[in-house]
N, C-alpha and C positions, 0 to 999 in steps of 0.2 A: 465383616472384619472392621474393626474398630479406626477411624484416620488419627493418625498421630503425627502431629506437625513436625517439622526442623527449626531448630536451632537457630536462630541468626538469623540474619537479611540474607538475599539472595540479588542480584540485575539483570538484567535481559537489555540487551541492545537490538532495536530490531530497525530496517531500513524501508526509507520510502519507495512506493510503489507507481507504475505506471500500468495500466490496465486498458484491455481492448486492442491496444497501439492500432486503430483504425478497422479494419474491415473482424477482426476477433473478438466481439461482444461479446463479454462475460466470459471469456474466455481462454483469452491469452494475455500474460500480465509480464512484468523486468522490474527488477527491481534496482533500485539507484542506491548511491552511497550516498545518503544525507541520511542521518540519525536521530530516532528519540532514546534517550537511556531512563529507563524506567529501574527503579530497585523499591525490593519491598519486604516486608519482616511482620512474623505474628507478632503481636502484643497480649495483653492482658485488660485492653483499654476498649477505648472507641477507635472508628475510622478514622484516618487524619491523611488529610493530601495534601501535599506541596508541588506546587506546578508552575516551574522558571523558564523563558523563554515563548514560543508560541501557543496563546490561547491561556498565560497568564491574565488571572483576573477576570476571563470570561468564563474558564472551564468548572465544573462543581470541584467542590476538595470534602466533598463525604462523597456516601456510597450510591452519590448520582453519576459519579467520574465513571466515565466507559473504563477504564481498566479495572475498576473496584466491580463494576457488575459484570465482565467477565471473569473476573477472580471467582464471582461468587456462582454464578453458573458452573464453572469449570468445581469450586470444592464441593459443590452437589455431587457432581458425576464423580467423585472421588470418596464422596460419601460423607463429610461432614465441614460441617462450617468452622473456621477459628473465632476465639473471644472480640480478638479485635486485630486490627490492623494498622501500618504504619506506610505509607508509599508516597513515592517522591518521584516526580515525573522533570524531564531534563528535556524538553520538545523543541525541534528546531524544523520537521516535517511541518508545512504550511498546513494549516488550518481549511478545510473544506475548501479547498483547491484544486482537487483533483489528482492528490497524490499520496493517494493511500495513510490520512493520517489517522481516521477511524479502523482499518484494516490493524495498521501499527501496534493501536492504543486495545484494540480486543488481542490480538498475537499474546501481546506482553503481557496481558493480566489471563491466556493460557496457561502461558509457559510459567509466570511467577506464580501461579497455584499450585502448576503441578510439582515445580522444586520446592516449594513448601510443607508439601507432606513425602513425610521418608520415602514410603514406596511409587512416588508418583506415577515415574517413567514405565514402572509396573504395570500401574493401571487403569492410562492413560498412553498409550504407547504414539508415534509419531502419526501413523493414520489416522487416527483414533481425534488429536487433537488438532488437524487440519479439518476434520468434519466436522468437530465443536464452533473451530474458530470460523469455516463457513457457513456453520449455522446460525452462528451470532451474526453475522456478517448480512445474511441473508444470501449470499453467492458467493463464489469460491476467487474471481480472479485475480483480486489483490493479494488476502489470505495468503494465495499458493506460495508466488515468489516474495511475499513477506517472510513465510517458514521456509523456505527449502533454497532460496536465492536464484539470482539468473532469470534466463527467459522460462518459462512454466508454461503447462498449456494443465489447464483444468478442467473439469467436466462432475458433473453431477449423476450416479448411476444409482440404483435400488436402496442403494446404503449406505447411502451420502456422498459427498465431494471425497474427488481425488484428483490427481496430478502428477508430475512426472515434468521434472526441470532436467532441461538440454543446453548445451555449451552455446554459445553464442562468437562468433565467427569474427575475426579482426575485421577492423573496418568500422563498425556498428560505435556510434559515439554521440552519447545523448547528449542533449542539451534543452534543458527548460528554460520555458517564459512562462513566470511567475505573475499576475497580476495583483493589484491589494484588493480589489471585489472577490467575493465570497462566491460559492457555489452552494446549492445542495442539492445531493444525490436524488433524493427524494423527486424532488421539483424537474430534473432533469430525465426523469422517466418518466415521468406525469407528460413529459411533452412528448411521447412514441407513440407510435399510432398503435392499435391491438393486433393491425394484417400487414404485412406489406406482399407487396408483388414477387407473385415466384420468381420473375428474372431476376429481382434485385438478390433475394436468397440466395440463387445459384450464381451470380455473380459475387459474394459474398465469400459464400465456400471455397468459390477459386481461388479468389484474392487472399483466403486466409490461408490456404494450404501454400500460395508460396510464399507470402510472411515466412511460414515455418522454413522454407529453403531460405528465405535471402536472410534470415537472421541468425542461421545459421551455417551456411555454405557461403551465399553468394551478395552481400552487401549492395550488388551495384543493381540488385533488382529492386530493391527497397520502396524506391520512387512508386513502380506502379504496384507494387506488394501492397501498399498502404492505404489504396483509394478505399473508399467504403460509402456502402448507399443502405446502409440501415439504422444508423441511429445521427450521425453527423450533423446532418442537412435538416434532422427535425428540428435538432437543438440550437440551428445556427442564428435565428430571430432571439433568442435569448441570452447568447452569447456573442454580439453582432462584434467589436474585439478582437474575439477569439478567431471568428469566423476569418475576422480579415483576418487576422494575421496569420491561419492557415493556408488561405491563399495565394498570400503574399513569398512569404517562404516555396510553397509547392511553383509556384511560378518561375522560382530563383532554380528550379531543381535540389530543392530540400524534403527531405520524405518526411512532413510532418503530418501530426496528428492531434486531435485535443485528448488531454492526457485523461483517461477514466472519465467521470461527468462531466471535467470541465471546472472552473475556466482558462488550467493550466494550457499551455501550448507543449508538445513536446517533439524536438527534433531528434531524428535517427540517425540523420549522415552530417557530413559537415556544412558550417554555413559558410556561404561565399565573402569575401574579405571583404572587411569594412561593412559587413550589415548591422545595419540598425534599427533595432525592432523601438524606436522610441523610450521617451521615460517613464512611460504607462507599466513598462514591465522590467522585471527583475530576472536577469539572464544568469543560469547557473550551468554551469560543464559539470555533467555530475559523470563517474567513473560506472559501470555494472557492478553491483554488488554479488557477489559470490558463493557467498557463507550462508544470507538468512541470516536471521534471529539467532541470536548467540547470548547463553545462559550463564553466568557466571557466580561463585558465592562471593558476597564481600557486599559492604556499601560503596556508593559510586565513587568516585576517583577523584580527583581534581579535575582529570580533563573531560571524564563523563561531567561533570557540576557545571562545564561552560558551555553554555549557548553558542560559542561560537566554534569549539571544536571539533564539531563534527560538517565543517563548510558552509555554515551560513552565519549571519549574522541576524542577532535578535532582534 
């Protein structure tokens, strides 16, 4: 069957991601309310990108932009490529941080492929395009609660990633520490060992099975819900920082974590009054986002076009 595009621009808003939250590698992900709004419309032309606020000036603006190559991935699997393209990226999610901004930036150029051809949702349906976008991804745990919102537990089965997002329980109140050093995913699993020790596994499993209660029954177990002895402690000589400031907070009785590879910090319960994590880092109260990625037709807004409207500043 032939792809026949839509009409017009279309936006997607989709929110930052926090992944792991400690002992759940790869696997358990929340999603935060800080925002990229991305809109995008066939043309008759070439590529063209525009990209305001985070990773302005560094990111590509042709069809090197991670949204443009999962646009172009996704109109494969829909069966045909458009002429040309028009997209305008509005990024306020930190840049290789640790906060799902490559997760975000594949989401949105899913989703804006698939409402770009009429029958998208057709033939491309919701499962369908979590498995795309953790395939692009290479793992499912940001991906998840990027699409579907909330706490998400993911998992990879015979025919790709799937998930299944659960309510998250009063109490539960993040809060990031942002640094201005860079992270890459890459580099942060390059430092895991290939084995680790069966106790630490099954110490692992436990820790992550009551993650799943305190994040959503019981908040006040959070603290020891959160320890983890498989990826943390490899990465902590390369994020010495971050390290401390895990420790420091956990100290305080804060059930922290470093957020996905790092070298975000992120807090689960409250911090105790008057803490100061120094001016190395950028502290954000970010809300649980709910919704996911949200599709919209139209070009972006005045208040999508502000870097600062979605809680951060540029």
């Amino acid at each position: 069957m032939p792809t026949t595009f839509a009409a017009g621009p279309v936006r997607v808003r989709v929110p930052a991601t926090s992944a792991n939250l400690g002992p759940g590698f790869d696997a358990l992900g929340l999603a935060l309310a800080l925002y990229d709004d991305v809109a995008a419309e066939v043309t008759s032309g070439e590529v063209t990108v525009s990209v305001t606020g985070e990773g302005a000036g560094d990111l590509p603006v042709d069809d090197g932009h991670l949204v443009v190559r999962a646009m172009r991935a996704t109109f494969d699997v829909l069966g045909g490529q458009p002429p040309g393209l028009a997209v305008e990226c509005v990024n306020r999610i930190p840049q290789a941080r640790g906060l799902g901004s490559s997760s975000a930036a594949i989401v949105a150029g899913v989703l804006l492929a698939r409402a770009l051809v009429t029958d998208g949702e057709h033939r491309l349906d919701a499962a369908a395009a979590l498995r795309l976008a953790a395939q692009l991804e290479g793992h499912p745990d940001n991906v998840a609660p990027c699409l579907l919102g909330g706490f998400t537990v993911a998992w990879t089965g015979p025919s790709g990633a799937r998930a299944v997002a659960l309510p998250v329980a009063d109490g539960v109140r993040p809060t990031v520490f942002v640094p201005a050093e860079r992270g890459l995913t890459a580099s942060a699993r390059a430092a895991l060992p290939a084995t680790v020790p069966h106790g630490d596994a099954a110490f692992n499993a436990g820790r992550s099975a009551l993650l799943v209660h305190a994040l959503t029954a019981q908040p006040a177990l959070l603290l020891p819900a959160t320890v983890d002895r498989l990826h943390q402690d490899y990465r902590a000589p390369s994020m010495p920082g971050t390290a401390a400031l895990v420790g420091e907070l956990r100290e305080a009785g804060v059930a922290a974590v470093v957020s996905g590879a790092g070298p975000t910090v992120l807090a689960l319960s409250d911090l105790p009054e008057g803490f100061n994590a120094g001016t190395d880092w950028e502290v954000l109260r970010l809300p649980i986002d709910v919704s996911g990625a949200q599709v919209e037709r139209g070009r972006l807004g005045h208040a999508e076009r502000d870097p600062v409207a979605a809680g951060r500043k540029s």
